[in-house]
C-alpha positions in Angstrom: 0.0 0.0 0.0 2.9 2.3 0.6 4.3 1.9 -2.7 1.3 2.5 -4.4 0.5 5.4 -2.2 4.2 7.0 -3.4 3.5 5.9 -7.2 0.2 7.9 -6.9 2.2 10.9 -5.4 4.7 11.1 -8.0 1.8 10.5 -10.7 0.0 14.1 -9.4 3.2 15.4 -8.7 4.6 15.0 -12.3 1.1 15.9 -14.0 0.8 19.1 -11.8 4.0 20.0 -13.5 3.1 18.9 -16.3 -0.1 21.5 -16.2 2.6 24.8 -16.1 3.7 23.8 -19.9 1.8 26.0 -22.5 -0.8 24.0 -24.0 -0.2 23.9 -27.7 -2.9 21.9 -29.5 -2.4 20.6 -33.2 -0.6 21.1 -35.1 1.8 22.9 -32.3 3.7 20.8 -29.9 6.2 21.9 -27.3 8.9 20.4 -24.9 10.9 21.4 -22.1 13.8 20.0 -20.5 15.5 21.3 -17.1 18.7 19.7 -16.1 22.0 20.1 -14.1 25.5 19.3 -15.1 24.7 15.9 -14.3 20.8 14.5 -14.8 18.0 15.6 -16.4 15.8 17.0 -14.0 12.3 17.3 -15.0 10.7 16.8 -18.9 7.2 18.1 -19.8 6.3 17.5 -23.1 2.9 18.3 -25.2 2.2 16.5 -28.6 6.2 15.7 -29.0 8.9 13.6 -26.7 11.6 14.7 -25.1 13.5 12.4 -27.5 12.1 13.2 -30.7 14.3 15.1 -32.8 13.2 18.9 -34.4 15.2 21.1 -36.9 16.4 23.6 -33.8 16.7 26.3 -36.3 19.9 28.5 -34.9 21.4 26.7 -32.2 22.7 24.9 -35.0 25.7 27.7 -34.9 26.2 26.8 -31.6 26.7 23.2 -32.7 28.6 24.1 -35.2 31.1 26.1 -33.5 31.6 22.8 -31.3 33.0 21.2 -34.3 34.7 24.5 -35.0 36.4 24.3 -31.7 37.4 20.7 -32.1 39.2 21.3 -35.1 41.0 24.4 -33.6 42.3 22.2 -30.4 43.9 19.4 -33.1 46.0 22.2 -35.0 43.7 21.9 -38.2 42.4 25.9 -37.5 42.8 28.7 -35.7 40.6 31.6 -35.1 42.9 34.4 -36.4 44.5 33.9 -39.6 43.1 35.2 -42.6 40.3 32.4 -43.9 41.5 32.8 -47.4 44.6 29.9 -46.0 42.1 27.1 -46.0 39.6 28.5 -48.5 42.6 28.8 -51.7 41.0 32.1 -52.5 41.0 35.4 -51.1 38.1 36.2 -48.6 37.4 40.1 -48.3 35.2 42.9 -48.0 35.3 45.1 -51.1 34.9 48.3 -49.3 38.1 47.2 -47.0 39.9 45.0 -49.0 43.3 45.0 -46.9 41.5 44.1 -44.1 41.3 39.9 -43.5 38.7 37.6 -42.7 39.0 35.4 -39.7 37.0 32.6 -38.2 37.0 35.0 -34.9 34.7 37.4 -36.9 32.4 35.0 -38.6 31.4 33.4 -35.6 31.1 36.4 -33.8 28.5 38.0 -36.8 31.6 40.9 -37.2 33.0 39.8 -40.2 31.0 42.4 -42.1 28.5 39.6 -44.1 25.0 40.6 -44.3 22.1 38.8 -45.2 21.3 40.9 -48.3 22.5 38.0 -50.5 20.2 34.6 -50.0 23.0 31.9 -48.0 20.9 28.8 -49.1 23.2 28.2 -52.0 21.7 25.2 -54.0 24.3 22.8 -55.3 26.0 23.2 -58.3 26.8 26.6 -56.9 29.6 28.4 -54.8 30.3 30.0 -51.9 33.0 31.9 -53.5 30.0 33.3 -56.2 28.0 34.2 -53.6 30.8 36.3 -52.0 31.7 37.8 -55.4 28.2 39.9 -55.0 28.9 43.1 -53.3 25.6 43.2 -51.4 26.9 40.1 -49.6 28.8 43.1 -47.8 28.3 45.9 -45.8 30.1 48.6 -46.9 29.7 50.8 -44.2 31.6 48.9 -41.6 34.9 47.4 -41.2 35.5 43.8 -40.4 35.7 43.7 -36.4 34.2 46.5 -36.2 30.2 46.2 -36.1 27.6 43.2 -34.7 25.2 42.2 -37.5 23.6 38.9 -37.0 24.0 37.0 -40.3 23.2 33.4 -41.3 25.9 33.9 -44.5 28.4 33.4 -42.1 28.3 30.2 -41.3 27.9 28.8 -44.7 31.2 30.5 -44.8 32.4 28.8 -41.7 31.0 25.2 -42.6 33.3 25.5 -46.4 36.5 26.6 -44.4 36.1 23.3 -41.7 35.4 21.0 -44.9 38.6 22.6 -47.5 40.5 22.3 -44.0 39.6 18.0 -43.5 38.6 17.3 -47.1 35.5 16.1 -45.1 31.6 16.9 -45.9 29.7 18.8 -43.8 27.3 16.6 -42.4 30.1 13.7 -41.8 32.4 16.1 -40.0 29.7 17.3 -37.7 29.1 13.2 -37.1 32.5 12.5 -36.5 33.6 15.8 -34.2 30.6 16.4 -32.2 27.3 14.0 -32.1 28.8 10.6 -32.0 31.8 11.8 -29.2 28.7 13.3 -27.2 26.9 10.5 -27.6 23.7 12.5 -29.1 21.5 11.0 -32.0 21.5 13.9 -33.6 22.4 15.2 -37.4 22.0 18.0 -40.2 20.2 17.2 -42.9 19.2 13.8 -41.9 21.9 11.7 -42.9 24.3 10.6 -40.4 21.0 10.2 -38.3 20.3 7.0 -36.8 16.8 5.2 -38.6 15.0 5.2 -34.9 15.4 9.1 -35.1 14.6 9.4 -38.1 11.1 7.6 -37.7 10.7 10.0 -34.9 11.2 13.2 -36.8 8.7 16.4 -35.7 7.3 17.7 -39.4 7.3 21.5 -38.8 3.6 23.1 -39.6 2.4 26.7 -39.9 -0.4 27.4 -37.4 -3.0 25.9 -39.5 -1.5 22.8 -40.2 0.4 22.9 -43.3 3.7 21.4 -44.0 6.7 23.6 -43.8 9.4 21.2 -43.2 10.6 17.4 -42.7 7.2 15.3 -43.8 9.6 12.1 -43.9 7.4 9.0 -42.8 9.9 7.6 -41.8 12.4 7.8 -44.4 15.2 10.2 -45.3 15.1 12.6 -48.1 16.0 11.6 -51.6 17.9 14.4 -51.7 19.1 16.2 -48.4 20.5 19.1 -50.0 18.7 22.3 -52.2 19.2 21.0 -55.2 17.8 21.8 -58.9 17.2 18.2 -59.5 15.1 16.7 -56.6 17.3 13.6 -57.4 20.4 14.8 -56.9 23.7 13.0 -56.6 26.7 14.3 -54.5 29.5 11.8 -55.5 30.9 14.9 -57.2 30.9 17.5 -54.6 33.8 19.3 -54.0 34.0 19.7 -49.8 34.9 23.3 -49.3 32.9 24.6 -52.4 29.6 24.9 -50.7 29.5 25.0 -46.9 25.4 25.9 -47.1 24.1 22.5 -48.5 23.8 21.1 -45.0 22.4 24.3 -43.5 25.2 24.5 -40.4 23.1 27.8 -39.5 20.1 26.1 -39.2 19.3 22.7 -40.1 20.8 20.8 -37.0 18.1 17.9 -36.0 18.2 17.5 -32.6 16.0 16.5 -29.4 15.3 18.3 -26.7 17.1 15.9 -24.5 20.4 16.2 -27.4 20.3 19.8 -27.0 20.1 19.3 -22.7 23.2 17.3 -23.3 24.7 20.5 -25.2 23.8 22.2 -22.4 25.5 19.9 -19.7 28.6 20.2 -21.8 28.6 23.8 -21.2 28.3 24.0 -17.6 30.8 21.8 -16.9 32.6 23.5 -19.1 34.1 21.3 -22.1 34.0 18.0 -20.0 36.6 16.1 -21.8 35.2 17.2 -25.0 36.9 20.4 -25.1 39.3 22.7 -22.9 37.8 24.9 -20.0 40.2 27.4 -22.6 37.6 26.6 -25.6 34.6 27.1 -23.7 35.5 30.4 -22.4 36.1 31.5 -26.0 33.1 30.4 -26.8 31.2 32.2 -24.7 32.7 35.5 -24.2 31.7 37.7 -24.9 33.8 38.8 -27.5 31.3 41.6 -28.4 29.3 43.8 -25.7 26.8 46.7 -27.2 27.9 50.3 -26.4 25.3 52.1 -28.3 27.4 52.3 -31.7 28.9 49.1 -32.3 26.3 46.8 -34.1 22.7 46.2 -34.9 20.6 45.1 -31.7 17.0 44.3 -33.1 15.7 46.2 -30.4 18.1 44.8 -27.8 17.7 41.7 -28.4 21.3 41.2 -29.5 23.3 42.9 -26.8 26.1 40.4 -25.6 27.7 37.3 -28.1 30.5 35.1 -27.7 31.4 32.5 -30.5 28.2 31.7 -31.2 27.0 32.1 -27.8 24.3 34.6 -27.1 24.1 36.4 -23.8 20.6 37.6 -21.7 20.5 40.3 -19.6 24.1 41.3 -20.0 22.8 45.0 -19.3 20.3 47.5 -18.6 20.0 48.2 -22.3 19.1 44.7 -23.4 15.5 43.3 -23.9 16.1 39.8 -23.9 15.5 38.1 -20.7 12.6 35.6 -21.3 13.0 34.3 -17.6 11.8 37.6 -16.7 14.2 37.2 -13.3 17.1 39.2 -14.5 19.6 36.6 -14.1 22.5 36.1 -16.7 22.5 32.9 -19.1 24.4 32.1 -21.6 23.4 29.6 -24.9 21.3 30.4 -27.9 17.9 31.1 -29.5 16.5 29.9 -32.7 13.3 30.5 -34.9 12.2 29.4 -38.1 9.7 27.8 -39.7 7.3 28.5 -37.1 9.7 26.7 -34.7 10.9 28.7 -31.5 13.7 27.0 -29.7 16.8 27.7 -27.0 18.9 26.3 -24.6 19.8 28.6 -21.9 22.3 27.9 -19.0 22.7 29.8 -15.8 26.4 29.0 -14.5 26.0 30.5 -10.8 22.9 27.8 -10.2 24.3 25.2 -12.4 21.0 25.3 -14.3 19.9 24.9 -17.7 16.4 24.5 -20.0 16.6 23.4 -22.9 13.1 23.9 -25.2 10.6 24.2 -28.3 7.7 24.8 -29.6 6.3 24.5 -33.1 3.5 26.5 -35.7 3.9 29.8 -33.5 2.4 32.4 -36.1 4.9 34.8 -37.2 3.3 37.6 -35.9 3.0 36.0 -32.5 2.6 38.6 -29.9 5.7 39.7 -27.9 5.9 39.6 -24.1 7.9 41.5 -21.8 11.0 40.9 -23.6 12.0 41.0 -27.6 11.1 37.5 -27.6 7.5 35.7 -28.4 5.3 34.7 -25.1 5.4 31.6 -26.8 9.1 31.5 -25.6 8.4 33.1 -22.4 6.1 30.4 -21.0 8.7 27.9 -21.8 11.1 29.9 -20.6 11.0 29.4 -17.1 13.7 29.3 -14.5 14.7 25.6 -14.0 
């Protein structure tokens, strides 16, 4: 009778919990994950496991940069020299062409890119084209010299780690992150495993239609943009074309994979990376001071290396916790997906969460992001 009596406790307990979750219905779902350095703490979940894999939209950078990192503690990069080394051509800003390109500034969003160029480069095209186009550049400001959050960047980044290894995106990212962190997790689908595949979360707007990753169970024919939906990629160059497997977006990963991210964080590099990588990581190496980059209404105030900072300041507007605490980690949105993985070192705390089909002109809460977020976005 006891143990019943404590199974029925935890049962209310865990569905009282359950009960502060938003309650997305069809076609929205929405997870959350708390956890220390350690265990998983608590999972509430609505129409979608804790296991089930999502594209997670821009913490893919942060993934990324993991890889990045890797690659800089075996020797293969560094995050100063002039990326034109690796890339055999030369990388620059037309306005400030004596100026060089490093992997410092890419990651950072201050290697003057912009988004005024589209970064999903189909195959059969370049990089190297796309950067030919001035409007790929902002003329106005210097590398180093000016925060613009831009996706471009990390097409960039993806074709210098590939022309470095002679290794594809996708199979890099396997190889130097997910499989070494034991996380079922891939871009693009490929180097997935077939049980997360079948578990896949198809992205839909808020009134149901498709958007994204409609698999049943299979993987793409083609995992790439591609003119012909039945492309081949024997003959792909690596380092040509860093965008095929989208490294600044199209990361599929769980709720629990991203937690696991998280973990790695607060005990800062485990024995994956050095205390030394992590700290570059997360900075930051660029803090707002009212001139020095583009904010979207404060809701870019503090980065690292891919790693976005809340509440860094009075000036910011990007605390969804709403308790004024500092975290570290990163946000990401698209496709009607709203994600992030946020980790407060002083508690030794993190969330890690998403939710799908939020409108795009979701309504706002108290801070620049969507109360969507907010009610997700509480402190673990």
């Amino acid at each position: 009778m006891h143990r019943i009596r404590l199974l029925i406790l935890a049962a209310t307990a865990f569905l009282s919990a359950c009960a502060t979750l938003p309650r997305p219905s069809p076609p929205s779902a929405a997870v959350r994950v708390t956890f220390d350095k350690d265990r998983i703490l608590h999972v509430e979940a609505r129409n979608v496991g804790p296991d089930d894999p999502v594209r997670i939209a821009s913490i893919s950078k942060l993934i990324t940069t993991l890889g990045v990192m890797r690659l800089v503690e075996a020797g293969t990069l560094d995050l100063d020299s002039d990326v034109s080394r690796w890339l055999g051509w030369q990388v620059r800003n037309p306005a400030f062409p004596d100026t060089p390109i490093t992997l410092r500034l890419l990651l950072s969003h201050r290697s003057s890119l912009t988004d005024n160029v589209d970064y999903a480069i189909p195959l059969g095209k370049t990089v190297r084209e796309t950067l030919t186009d001035p409007k790929a550049w902002d003329s106005a400001h210097a590398p180093g010299t000016y925060f613009r959050y831009t996706n471009l960047n990390f097409p960039v980044v993806a074709s210098i780690m590939e022309a470095a290894t002679g290794e594809r995106f996708d199979r890099l990212m396997a190889r130097l992150v997910f499989r070494p962190l034991k996380i079922d997790a891939c871009f693009n689908w490929t180097t997935c495993s077939d049980a997360d595949v079948a578990r896949a979360v198809t992205l839909r707007d808020p009134k149901g239609a498709i958007v994204r990753d409609d698999l049943h169970g299979a993987r793409p024919a083609c995992p790439v943009l591609s003119p012909d939906p039945a492309c081949s990629l024997s003959a792909y160059a690596p380092g040509s074309n860093g965008a095929l497997f989208s490294p600044q977006g199209g990361a599929r990963i769980s709720a629990n994979g991203l937690a696991r991210i998280g973990q790695l964080l607060l005990k800062d590099g485990e024995d994956f990376l050095s205390p030394a990588s992590i700290a570059a990581m997360t900075g930051p190496v660029w803090v707002y001071d009212g001139s020095n980059g583009e904010t979207e209404n404060g809701f870019w105030c503090a980065y690292g290396l891919a790693v976005q900072s809340l509440a860094a300041s009075s000036a910011c507007r990007n605390d969804p916790f709403g308790d004024g605490r500092h975290r570290i980690g990163h946000s990401g949105d698209a496709y009607g997906l709203k994600s992030g993985v946020w980790i407060d070192r002083v508690k030794g705390r993190g969330v890690a969460y998403f939710v799908t089909a939020v409108p795009d002109d979701a309504p706002r809460g108290r801070s620049g992001f969507t109360r969507a977020e907010e009610g997700l976005a509480t402190p673990p």
